[in-house]
Structures are given as C-alpha cells and as structure tokens.
C-alpha positions, 0 to 999 in steps of 0.5 A: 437105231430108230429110222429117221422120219422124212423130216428129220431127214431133210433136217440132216440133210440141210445141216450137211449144206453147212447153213445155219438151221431153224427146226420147229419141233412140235411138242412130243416131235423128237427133237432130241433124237433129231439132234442126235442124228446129226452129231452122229452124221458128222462125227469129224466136227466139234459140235456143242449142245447148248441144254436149257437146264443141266439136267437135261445137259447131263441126260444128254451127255450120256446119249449124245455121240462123243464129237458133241460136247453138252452143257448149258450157258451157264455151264460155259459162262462159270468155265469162263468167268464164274469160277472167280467168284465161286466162293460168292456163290456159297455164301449165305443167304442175304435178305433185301434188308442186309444188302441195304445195309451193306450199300448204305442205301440212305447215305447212297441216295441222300435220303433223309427220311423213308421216302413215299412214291404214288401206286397206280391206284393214287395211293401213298406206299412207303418205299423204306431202303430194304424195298428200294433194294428188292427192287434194284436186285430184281432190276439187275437180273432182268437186266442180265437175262437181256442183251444191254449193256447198260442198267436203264429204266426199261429194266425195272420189274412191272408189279401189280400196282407199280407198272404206269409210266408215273409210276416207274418214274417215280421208282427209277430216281431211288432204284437205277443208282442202288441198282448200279452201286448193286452191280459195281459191287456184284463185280468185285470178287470180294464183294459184299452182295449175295452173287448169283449165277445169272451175274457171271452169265451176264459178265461172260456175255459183256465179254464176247466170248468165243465158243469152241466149236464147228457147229452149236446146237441151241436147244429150246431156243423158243425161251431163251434169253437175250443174253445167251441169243447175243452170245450166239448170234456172234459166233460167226465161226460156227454153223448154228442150229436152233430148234424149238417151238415158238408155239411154246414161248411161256417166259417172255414175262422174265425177259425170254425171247424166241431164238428161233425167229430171231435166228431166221430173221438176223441169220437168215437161217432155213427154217424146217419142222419137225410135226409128227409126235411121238407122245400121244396119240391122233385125238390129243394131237387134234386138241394141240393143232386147235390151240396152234390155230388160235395162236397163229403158228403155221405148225400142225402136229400129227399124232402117232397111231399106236398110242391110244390117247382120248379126250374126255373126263379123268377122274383121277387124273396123274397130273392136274395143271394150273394156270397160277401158283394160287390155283395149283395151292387151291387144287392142293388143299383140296386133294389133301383135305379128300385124304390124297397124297399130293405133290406140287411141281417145285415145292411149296416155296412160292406159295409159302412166301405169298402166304406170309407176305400177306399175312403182313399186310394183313397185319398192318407190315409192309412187305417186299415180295415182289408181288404185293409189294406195291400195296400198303394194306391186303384191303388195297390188294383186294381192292386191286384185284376186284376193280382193275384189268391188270389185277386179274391174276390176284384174283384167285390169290386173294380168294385162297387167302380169305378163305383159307388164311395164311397159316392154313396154307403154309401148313398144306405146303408142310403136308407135300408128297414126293412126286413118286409117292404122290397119288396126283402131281399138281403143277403150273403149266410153265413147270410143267414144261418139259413133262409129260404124264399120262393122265391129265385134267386142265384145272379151271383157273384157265379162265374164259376171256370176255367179249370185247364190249364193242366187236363182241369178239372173244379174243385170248391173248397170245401168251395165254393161248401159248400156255395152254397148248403147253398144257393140253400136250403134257398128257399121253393118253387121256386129257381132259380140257373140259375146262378149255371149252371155251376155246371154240368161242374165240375169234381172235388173239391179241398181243 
C-alpha cells in the first residue's frame, strides 16, 4: 500500500470530523487513490462513489473496498425509474422528421404553411416541422441536464446564427409547446418518442430520491450537471464529499457546472487540495501552473521528479489535440495523406454528419444539425463565419469544406485506425479528458486572441484558458505547446 501523501492525509483526517468535503485535485493528483484511502479508513459506513462514465464506475468497482458501492447517476436513476422504460431505450433510431410526425406538429401548433423566423443576420430561414422538433429534443435535454422544474425559454439551444433575444423569441412561440407535447409523451411508458437516458435521470430527479448511503462521493464534481448537483444537495442524511478540479470545467456549453464551488458555498464544505501530480514531471507541471494563473485558480501543481517530462518540439507525437472537431478532421487527413495510421478520439461520427449537413446546404436543402441549422444556404455560413465574432468556431469548418469538399471528408472518417493500431491518436481537448499519452503536440487551432482594440490587452476567455490547461496536462514526458506561445502575451481573462 502506497503512503499517503500529507494531503491526503489531511483529506482523511477531515473526512473522519464527519464534514462535508471539497477536494480540489489537480490533474495527475491521485484523487482516485485519495477516495480510496477513505473508504478503507472507514470500513463500518456504507459509502456510494458517484463516477462520471461507467467505465470509470466499473474500474472502480474492482479497486474500491467492499463498503463502497460504485455507480454513476444514471446508474441509480434506471435502478429507480429507467427500467419502466427499458424497452423505450432499445428501440430504433428515430429521426426529427419521424417524431414530427408522430406529434403532428402542424396540427400541434395550428400551422398553416411552413413557417419563416428572421436569423441574427436579418436573413429569412424556413423552420419546416422536422427543424421545429430538432429544436424541442435539444430544448428538453438541455432542460434535463439542469435543475428546473419547468421547460422554459432560457432552455433553447444557442446556435450560430439563432441565439440574439429576437431571435429565441421567435423560436420559442414554435419550440416551448412541441418541446411539452415531446415531454408528456417521453413520460408515458408506451410512448411513441425515441426515450433516451437522460429523461429518466431527469424523472428521478423530479422525484427527490433518497440515497442509500452514510456518506457520497462525488467524483469530477467540476462537470456535473445540475440534475445530479440537486439530487445531492438534498441528501442531508450523508456526509458528502465532492473532488474534482474546477480548473477543468470544460462543459459548461451543455449545462455542466462546477459541484465544487457550489458545495462550498450551499453546504459550507471544507475546502482541501490535492497538488502534487503523479503524471508528469517538474517542467509539464510548470506549463500547468502558467494556464492555472491565467485563469485564476488558487491551485499550483507540483510535478513529480522521477519522471523525466520536457517541453519542447515532438515530431512524432502520440497524441495530437485540438480545439475543434474540424481541427482534429484537419490533422486527420493530413496524417492519412503522409500514409500514417490514424485514430480520432470518438470516432468520426460528428464530422460525418457536419460534412453532409453541408453538403445539403451546398446543394440548396436545409439541414437540421444543430449547427448550421440556422442558415438557409453554405454562402450565409461563410458569410457568418468570415464577418461575426460569434462565427469564429466555424471558421476552421468552412475552410475544411472548401478545401477538401464533403465527400472527401467522409470517406478520411471511413480510413480510421483503432487507437491501439494507430501511429498517432488525434482528439478534441474535451474527449481527451481523462487521458493521458506520453507524447503530445498542441495542434494550432487554439487560436491567439486579439488585443482589445482600446486597452490593448490581450484577454482569453476563462473557458478557453480552462481548455488548455486540460490539454497541456495530458502529456507525461514531452509536450509541445509551441502553438500556446502566446499565452505570455495574455494580461487578463474575461467571462
């Protein structure tokens, strides 16, 4: 058995006073073996590890001692609820066009000819009834990753081109009654609605469901969704013990908050940390702690000396990360054109699905993906991208299309490796949460931010600064972040 660090002895130690617990664990810090430590110094409580993904549940199933129970939320949620609605679950996929119909969409919402909204951009975009129910599925899951208990306005997705006030106005008349008619149905057990995991969370929240358990472990609180955060917070039987690192909050764009400060401040929980890292070595841990100073978080890592870890160029790197889906599809089909073997971290799916979205714009169809959903022709999405602030993440996406064209990039996504056949592994920062390689490059879409045009500042936005410290501490013995460089320029981070 490992001897505890001072930290996480004090962790232990604080968990024996019986108070609700706060551990900030830096990335590499042991927060797993930490939570071990505790359910083996306490072996008389029932205590329930709360996992991000069941993967990481069933990892921990195996190394947890037996008083410690490991699941996920939606683990306990389909225990509770879900299993009504299993049959739902396996049911055949169902497209926005088939739901719209099974909810009579026109008759639902008295709709005597396809109706026209106004876009940011003053143009006119036709929102025919599949597009009406793409945007109530979307509305209700962002109202189930959340805490309300009421489908409102403020739970409409935000896409390029549909998120100014006039706009949602204008979307919320045709999605907030479809996206009700969606949820009443989504609650009957012989419902007609493809059922997903996320509505029985949701029910199971609703319900205020009591754990059974002395003490809940919460693990990567800093990504949690509200649905789950409010389950807790109401478990006033048991001691509650959140860790994480809010440094790492990559998904508050899907409705994630940060557990941990949110436990600090409605359970006045003690705050410890956990900084010393076990991943990589003094000079990686020194990259981490620049991005921790930019983004204002009080935790400074310390690396660990034996393992030899450099900064500096990789020329061929294990893993390279992006910062867009059509940066890593850009990586990718440079390396397969080199003659490489290539993995992408989750598959090509995405980028198959953008690809042929605009593929039907460029052919004069609509689409309903989410992203260009907003545009009634590719030329209003270049449009977009080139002139407004907000199109800045489609840049890179309309440039991978016109260079390359649609059919090209679905055929590279048909040419991936498995990752353990893959000379290089490409991938997201967010899917690379969670990952480590030893060697890897930071890919060039992580773009400079401009100068404020009068302070002159260089600011980065918070979640931006957050994604690349998730980045720069996926590497355990070389990184280059030559393309982060600019990172000394910035004086500032803004919301």
């Amino acid at each position: 058995m490992v001897n505890p660090t001072p930290e996480q002895v004090a962790a232990i130690e604080t968990y024996g006073d019986g108070l609700d617990l706060v551990l900030q664990a830096g990335a590499g810090c042991g927060k797993s073996s930490t939570l071990k430590m505790i359910g083996r110094s306490d072996s008389r409580r029932r205590m329930l590890y709360i996992a991000y993904n069941k993967s990481i549940a069933t990892d921990a199933a195996r190394s947890f001692p037996g008083n410690v129970a490991c699941s996920t939320a939606h683990s306990l949620a389909f225990r509770a609820i879900g299993n009504q609605y299993a049959h739902r679950l396996i049911g055949p996929r169902q497209t926005a066009h088939t739901a719209a119909q099974i909810l009579d969409v026109p008759g639902l919402l008295n709709l005597g000819a396809t109706p026209v909204i106004v876009n940011d951009l003053g143009d006119k975009v036709a929102m025919p009834s599949r597009k009406i129910m793409r945007y109530a599925l979307e509305t209700i899951t962002r109202w189930c990753y959340g805490a309300d208990l009421e489908i409102a306005s403020r739970h409409i997705p935000r896409h390029a081109g549909l998120s100014l006030p006039d706009s949602i106005a204008q979307l919320a008349q045709l999605v907030l009654p479809v996206a009700r008619a969606a949820w009443s149905d989504l609650l009957r057990p012989q419902g007609a609605l493809k059922f997903q995991h996320d509505h029985y969370l949701k029910m199971w929240q609703l319900g205020r469901p009591r754990l059974d358990a002395d003490v809940v472990l919460l693990d990567e609180a800093q990504d949690t969704n509200d649905v789950v955060s409010s389950v807790l917070l109401t478990q006033e039987h048991a001691q509650r013990i959140a860790v994480g690192d809010s440094a790492q909050q990559i998904y508050e764009w899907r409705g994630a908050n940060d557990a941990l400060a949110q436990f600090e401040r409605e359970l006045s929980a003690e705050s410890l940390a956990l900084s010393q890292s076990f991943r990589f070595g003094p000079a990686i841990a020194e990259e981490a702690n620049r991005w921790l100073f930019i983004v204002g978080a009080p935790l400074r890592l310390t690396g660990h000396d034996p393992i030899p870890s450099a900064l500096g160029p990789v020329s061929a790197p294990r893993a390279m990360l992006c910062r867009t889906n059509a940066g890593a599809m850009t990586v990718v089909m440079d390396y397969l054109e080199a003659g490489h073997r290539v993995a992408l971290v989750g598959g090509g799916g995405d980028m198959q699905r953008l690809a042929r979205a605009a593929a039907d714009l460029q052919a004069g169809r609509d689409t309903d993906h989410p992203e260009p959903a907003a545009f009634a022709s590719w030329e209003q999405v270049r449009q977009y991208a080139g002139e407004e602030a907000d199109g800045a993440d489609l840049r890179v996406l309309v440039k991978l299309i016109d260079d390359h064209g649609p059919q090209a990039i679905i055929a590279a996504t048909e040419r991936l490796t498995p990752e353990g056949q893959a000379d290089i592994t490409v991938s997201t920062a967010h899917r690379s949460k969670g990952r480590e390689w030893d060697t890897v490059r930071i890919h060039t879409d992580f773009r400079a931010p401009s100068a404020d045009p009068v302070t002159k500042l260089v600011t980065v936005r918070r979640e931006e600064a957050r994604l690349a410290y998730v980045a720069v501490t996926r590497a355990r013995l070389a990184l280059d972040a030559s393309a982060l460089e600019w990172v000394r320029d910035v004086k500032a981070v803004s919301a």
